[in-house]
C-alpha positions as a Python dict, from the first residue, in 0.01 Angstrom:
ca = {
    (1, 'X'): (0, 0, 0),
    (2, 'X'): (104, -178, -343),
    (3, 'X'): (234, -457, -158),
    (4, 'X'): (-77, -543, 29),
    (5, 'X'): (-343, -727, -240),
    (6, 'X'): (-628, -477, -303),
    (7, 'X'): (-888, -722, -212),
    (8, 'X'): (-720, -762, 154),
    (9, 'X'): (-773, -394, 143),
    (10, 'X'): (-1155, -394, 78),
    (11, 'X'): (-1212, -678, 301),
    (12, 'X'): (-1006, -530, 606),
    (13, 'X'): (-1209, -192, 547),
    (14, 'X'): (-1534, -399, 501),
    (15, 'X'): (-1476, -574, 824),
    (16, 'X'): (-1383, -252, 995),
    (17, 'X'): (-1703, -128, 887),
    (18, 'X'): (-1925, -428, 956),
    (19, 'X'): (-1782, -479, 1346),
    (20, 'X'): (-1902, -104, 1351),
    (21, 'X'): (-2247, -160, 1272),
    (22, 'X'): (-2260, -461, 1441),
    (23, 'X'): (-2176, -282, 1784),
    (24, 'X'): (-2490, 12, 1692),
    (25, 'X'): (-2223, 220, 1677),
    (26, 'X'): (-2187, 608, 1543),
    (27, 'X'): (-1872, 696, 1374),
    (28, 'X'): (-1845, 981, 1735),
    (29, 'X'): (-1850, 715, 1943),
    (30, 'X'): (-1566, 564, 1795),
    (31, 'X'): (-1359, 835, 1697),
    (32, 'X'): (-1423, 912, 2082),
    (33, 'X'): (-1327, 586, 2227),
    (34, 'X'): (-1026, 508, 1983),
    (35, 'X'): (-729, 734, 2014),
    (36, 'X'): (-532, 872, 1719),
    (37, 'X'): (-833, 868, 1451),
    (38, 'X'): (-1064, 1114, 1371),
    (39, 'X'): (-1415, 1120, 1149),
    (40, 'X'): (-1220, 1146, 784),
    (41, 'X'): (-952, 899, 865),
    (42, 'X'): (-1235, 656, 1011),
    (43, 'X'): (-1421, 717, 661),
    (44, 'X'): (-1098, 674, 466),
    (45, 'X'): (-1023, 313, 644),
    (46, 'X'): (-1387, 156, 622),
    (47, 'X'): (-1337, 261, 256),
    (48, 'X'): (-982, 175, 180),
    (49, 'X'): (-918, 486, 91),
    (50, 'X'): (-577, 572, 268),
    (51, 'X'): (-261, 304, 332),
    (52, 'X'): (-411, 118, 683),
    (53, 'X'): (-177, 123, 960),
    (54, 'X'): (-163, -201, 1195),
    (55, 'X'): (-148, -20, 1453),
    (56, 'X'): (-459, 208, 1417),
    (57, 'X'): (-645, -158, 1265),
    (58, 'X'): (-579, -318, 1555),
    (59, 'X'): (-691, -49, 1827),
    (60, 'X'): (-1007, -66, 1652),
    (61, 'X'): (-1012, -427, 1646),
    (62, 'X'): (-976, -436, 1972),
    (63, 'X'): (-1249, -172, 2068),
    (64, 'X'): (-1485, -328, 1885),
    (65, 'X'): (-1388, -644, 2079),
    (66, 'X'): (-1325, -862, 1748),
    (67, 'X'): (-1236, -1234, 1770),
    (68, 'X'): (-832, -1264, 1854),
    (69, 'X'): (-810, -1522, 1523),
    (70, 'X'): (-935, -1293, 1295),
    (71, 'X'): (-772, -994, 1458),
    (72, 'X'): (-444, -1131, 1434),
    (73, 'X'): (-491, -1285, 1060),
    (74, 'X'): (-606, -912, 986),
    (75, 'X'): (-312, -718, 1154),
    (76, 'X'): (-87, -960, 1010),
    (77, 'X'): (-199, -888, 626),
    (78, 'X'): (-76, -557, 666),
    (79, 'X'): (212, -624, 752),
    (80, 'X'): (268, -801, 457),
    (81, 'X'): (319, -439, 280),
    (82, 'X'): (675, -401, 459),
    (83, 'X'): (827, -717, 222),
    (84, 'X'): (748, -633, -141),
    (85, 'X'): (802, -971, -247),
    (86, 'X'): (973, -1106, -597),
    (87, 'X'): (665, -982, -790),
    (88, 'X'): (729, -629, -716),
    (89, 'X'): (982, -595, -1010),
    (90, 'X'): (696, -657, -1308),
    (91, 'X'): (560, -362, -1367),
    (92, 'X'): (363, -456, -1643),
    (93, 'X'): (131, -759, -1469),
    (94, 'X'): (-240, -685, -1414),
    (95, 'X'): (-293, -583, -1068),
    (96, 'X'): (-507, -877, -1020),
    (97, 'X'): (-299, -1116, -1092),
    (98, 'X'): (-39, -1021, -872),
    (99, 'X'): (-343, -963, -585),
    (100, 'X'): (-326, -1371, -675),
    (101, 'X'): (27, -1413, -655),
    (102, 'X'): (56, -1278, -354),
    (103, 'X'): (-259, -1420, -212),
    (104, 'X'): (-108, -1757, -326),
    (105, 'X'): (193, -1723, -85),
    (106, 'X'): (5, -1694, 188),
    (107, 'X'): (-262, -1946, 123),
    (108, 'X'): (-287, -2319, 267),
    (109, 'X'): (-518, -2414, -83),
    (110, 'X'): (-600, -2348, -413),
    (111, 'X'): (-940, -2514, -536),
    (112, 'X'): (-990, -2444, -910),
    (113, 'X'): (-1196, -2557, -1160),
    (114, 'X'): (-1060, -2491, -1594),
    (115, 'X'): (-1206, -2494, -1877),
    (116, 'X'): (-1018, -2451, -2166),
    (117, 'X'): (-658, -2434, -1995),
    (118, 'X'): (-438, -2630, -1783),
    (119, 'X'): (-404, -2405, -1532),
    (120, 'X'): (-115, -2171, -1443),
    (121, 'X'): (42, -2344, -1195),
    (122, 'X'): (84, -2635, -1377),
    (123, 'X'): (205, -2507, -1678),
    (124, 'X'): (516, -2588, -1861),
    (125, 'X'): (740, -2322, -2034),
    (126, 'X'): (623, -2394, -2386),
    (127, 'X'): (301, -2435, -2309),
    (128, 'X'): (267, -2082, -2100),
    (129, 'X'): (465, -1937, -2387),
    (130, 'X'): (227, -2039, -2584),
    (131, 'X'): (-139, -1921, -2404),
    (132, 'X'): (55, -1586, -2317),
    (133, 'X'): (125, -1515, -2688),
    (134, 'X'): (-211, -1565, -2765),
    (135, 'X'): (-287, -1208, -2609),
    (136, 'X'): (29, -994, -2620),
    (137, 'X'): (218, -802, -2879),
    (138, 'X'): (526, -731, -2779),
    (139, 'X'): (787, -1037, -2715),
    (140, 'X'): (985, -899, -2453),
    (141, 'X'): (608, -863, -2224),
    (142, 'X'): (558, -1262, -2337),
    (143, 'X'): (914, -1351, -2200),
    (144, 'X'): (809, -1161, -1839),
    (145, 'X'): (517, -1297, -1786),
    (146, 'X'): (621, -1635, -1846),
    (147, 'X'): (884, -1604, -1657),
    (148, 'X'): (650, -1453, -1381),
    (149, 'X'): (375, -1740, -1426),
    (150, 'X'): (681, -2005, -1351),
    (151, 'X'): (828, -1834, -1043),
    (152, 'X'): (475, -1874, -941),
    (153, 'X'): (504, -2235, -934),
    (154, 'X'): (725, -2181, -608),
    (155, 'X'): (429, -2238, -407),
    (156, 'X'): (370, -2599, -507),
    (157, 'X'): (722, -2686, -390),
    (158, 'X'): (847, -2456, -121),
    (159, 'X'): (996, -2615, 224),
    (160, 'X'): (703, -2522, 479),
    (161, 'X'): (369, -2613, 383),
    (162, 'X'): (349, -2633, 59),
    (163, 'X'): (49, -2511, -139),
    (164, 'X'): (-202, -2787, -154),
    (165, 'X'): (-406, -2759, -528),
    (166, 'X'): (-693, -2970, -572),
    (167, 'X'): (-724, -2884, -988),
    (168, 'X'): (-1039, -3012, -1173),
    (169, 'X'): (-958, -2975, -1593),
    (170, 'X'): (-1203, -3038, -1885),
    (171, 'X'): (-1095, -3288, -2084),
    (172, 'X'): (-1140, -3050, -2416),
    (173, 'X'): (-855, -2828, -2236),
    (174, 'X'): (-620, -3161, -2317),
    (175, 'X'): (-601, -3162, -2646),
    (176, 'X'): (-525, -2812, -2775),
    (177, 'X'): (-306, -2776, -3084),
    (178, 'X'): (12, -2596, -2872),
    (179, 'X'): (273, -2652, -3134),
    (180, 'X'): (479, -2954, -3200),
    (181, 'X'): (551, -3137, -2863),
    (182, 'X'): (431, -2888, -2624),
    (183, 'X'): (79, -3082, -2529),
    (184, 'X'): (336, -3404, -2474),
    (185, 'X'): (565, -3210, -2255),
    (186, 'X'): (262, -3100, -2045),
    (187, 'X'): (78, -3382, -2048),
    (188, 'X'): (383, -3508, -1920),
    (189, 'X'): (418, -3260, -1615),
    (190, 'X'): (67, -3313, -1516),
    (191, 'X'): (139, -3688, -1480),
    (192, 'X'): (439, -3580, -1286),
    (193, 'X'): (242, -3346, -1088),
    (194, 'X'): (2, -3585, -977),
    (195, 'X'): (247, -3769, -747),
    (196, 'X'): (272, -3445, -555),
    (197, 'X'): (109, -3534, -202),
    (198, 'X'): (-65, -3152, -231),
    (199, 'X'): (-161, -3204, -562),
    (200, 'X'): (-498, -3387, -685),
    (201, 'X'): (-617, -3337, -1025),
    (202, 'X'): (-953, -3479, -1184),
    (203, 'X'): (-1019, -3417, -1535),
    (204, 'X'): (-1425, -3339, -1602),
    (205, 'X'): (-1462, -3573, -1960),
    (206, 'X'): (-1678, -3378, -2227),
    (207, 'X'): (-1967, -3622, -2154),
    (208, 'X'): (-2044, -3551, -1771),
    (209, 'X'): (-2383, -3423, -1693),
    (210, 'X'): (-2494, -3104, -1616),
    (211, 'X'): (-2291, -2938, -1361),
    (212, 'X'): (-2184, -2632, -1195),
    (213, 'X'): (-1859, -2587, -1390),
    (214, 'X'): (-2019, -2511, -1678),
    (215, 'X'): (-2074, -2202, -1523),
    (216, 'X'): (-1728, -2118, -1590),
    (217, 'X'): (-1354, -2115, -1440),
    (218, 'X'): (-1303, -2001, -1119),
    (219, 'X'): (-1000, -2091, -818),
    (220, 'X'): (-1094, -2066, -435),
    (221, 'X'): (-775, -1983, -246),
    (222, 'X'): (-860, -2127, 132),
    (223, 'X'): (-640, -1953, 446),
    (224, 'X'): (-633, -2025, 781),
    (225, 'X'): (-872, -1803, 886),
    (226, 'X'): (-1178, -1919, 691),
    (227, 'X'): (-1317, -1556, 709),
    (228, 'X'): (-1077, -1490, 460),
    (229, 'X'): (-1120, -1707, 198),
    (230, 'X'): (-1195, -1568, -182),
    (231, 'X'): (-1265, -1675, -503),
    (232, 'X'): (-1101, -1551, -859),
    (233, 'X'): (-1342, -1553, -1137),
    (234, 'X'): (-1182, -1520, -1478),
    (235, 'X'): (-1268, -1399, -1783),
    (236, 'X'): (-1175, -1279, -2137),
    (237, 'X'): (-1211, -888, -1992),
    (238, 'X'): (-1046, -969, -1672),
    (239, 'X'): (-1136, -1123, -1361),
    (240, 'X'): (-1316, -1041, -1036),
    (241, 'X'): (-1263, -1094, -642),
    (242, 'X'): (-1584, -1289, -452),
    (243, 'X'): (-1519, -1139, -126),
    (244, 'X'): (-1838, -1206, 55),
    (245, 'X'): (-1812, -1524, 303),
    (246, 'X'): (-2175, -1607, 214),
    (247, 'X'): (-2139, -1608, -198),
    (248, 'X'): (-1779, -1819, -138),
    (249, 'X'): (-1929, -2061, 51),
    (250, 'X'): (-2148, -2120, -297),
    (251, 'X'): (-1888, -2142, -478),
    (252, 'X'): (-1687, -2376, -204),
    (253, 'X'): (-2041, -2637, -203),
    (254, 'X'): (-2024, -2630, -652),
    (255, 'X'): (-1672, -2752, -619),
    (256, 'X'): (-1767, -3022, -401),
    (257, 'X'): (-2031, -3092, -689),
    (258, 'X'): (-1792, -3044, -961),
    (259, 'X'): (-1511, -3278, -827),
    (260, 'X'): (-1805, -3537, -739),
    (261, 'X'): (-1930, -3499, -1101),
    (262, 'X'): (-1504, -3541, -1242),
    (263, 'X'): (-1358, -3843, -1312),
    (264, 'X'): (-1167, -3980, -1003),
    (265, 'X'): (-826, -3984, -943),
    (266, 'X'): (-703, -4305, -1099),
    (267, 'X'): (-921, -4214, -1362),
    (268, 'X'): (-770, -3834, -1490),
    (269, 'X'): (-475, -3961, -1402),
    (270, 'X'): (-505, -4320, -1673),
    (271, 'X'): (-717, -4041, -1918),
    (272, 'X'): (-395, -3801, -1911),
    (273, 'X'): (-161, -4077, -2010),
    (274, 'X'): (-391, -4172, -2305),
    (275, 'X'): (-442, -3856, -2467),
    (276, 'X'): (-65, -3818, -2384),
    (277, 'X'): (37, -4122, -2584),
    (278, 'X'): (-168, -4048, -2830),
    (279, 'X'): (7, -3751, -2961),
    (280, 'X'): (358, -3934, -2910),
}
């Protein structure tokens, strides 16, 4: 079960439990119509509560006569738990951030908005060295989870659709004091980055009006099912999954505000060069 993001988890059991109510019907009736599954194993999956089997997922699925997209997008997630994946050797990473790094691998877009970071994937050694220090002890946990946060960067490069990231940066997250060289270097990288033909990044300046980023950072990670999109909020505690299709779709029209509010393109791009050459 490890291997399969916990959120997929929840939102596989929540769908199992919403087609349910949506048909009127009992838990009987469906432990009577569905082979193989009884009252405290139907309980177990609309809870997440017990590893889900594809098999058993998609027999109810199918009884509850669920759309053949979704179905298949759902059935396929689980099998997902059968290849562990290069993450699976970090023992030490917060569950939720390998929910994203996995979640990442299978997504067709990453919409993010930062505050005071360039984010993750964009990140240069140094510079990740740097942030990660920031809030662990021991060196030899720094040195994993950099090298962790630049495997990650696979997805931006990898032969079959690449992962396209549409990044939108604050300007104040430019200018940190990173250690001699290390905001040039990725400065640098984010001018090299924004050649990539999946990669746009605007830059929000520190005079832009009121807007919804100022409600904080957050990335929307975009499938192919649209069902199944999700949104990471982050924090200094932690983060949390938006799951709901309803509250992501909020979050989906503020980026649309946020990038509208951003500088353009051309713009970020001539604004990353400046403050760039200005530390040279």
């Amino acid at each position: 079960m490890a291997s399969v993001p916990a959120v997929r988890y929840r939102r596989i059991a929540g769908e199992l439990r919403k087609l349910r109510e949506a048909k009127g019907m009992s838990a009987e009736e469906v432990v009577a119509g569905v082979g193989g599954i009884n009252l405290v194993k139907l309980s177990r999956y609309e809870n997440a509560r017990v590893q889900l089997k594809p098999e058993v997922v998609r027999a109810l699925l199918d009884f509850y006569g669920c759309d053949e997209e979704l179905k298949e997008v759902l059935v396929e997630i689980l099998k997902e738990k059968r290849r562990p994946g290069w993450v699976a050797g970090y023992d030490q990473l917060n569950p939720l951030y390998t929910d994203l790094i996995r979640l990442e691998e299978t997504a067709i877009a990453n919409k993010s908005y930062e505050v005071s970071f360039i984010p993750g994937l964009f990140q240069t050694r140094a510079y990740a060295h740097a942030i990660i220090s920031m809030g662990v002890l021991k060196t030899s946990s720094v040195e994993e989870r950099v090298e962790v946060r630049l495997a990650r960067q696979a997805v931006l490069t990898r032969s079959e659709n690449p992962l396209k990231v549409w990044a939108v940066i604050h300007e104040s997250a430019l200018s940190m004091g990173a250690g001699d060289g290390v905001m040039v270097d990725q400065l640098d990288k984010l001018v090299h980055l924004s050649r990539y033909p999946n990669i746009k990044i605007q830059i929000m300046p520190t005079v832009a009006p009121p807007n919804p980023g100022m409600s904080g950072p957050f990335a929307l990670l975009e499938f192919r099912q649209r069902d199944l999109d999700l949104v990471l909020l982050s924090g200094m505690l932690g983060g949390n999954w938006v799951e709901e299709p309803d509250h992501v779709d909020i979050y989906r029209a503020a980026f649309d505000e946020i990038i509208a509010t951003a500088l353009d393109l051309d713009q970020s791009l001539s604004l990353i060069q400046e403050k760039r050459d200005q530390l040279k």
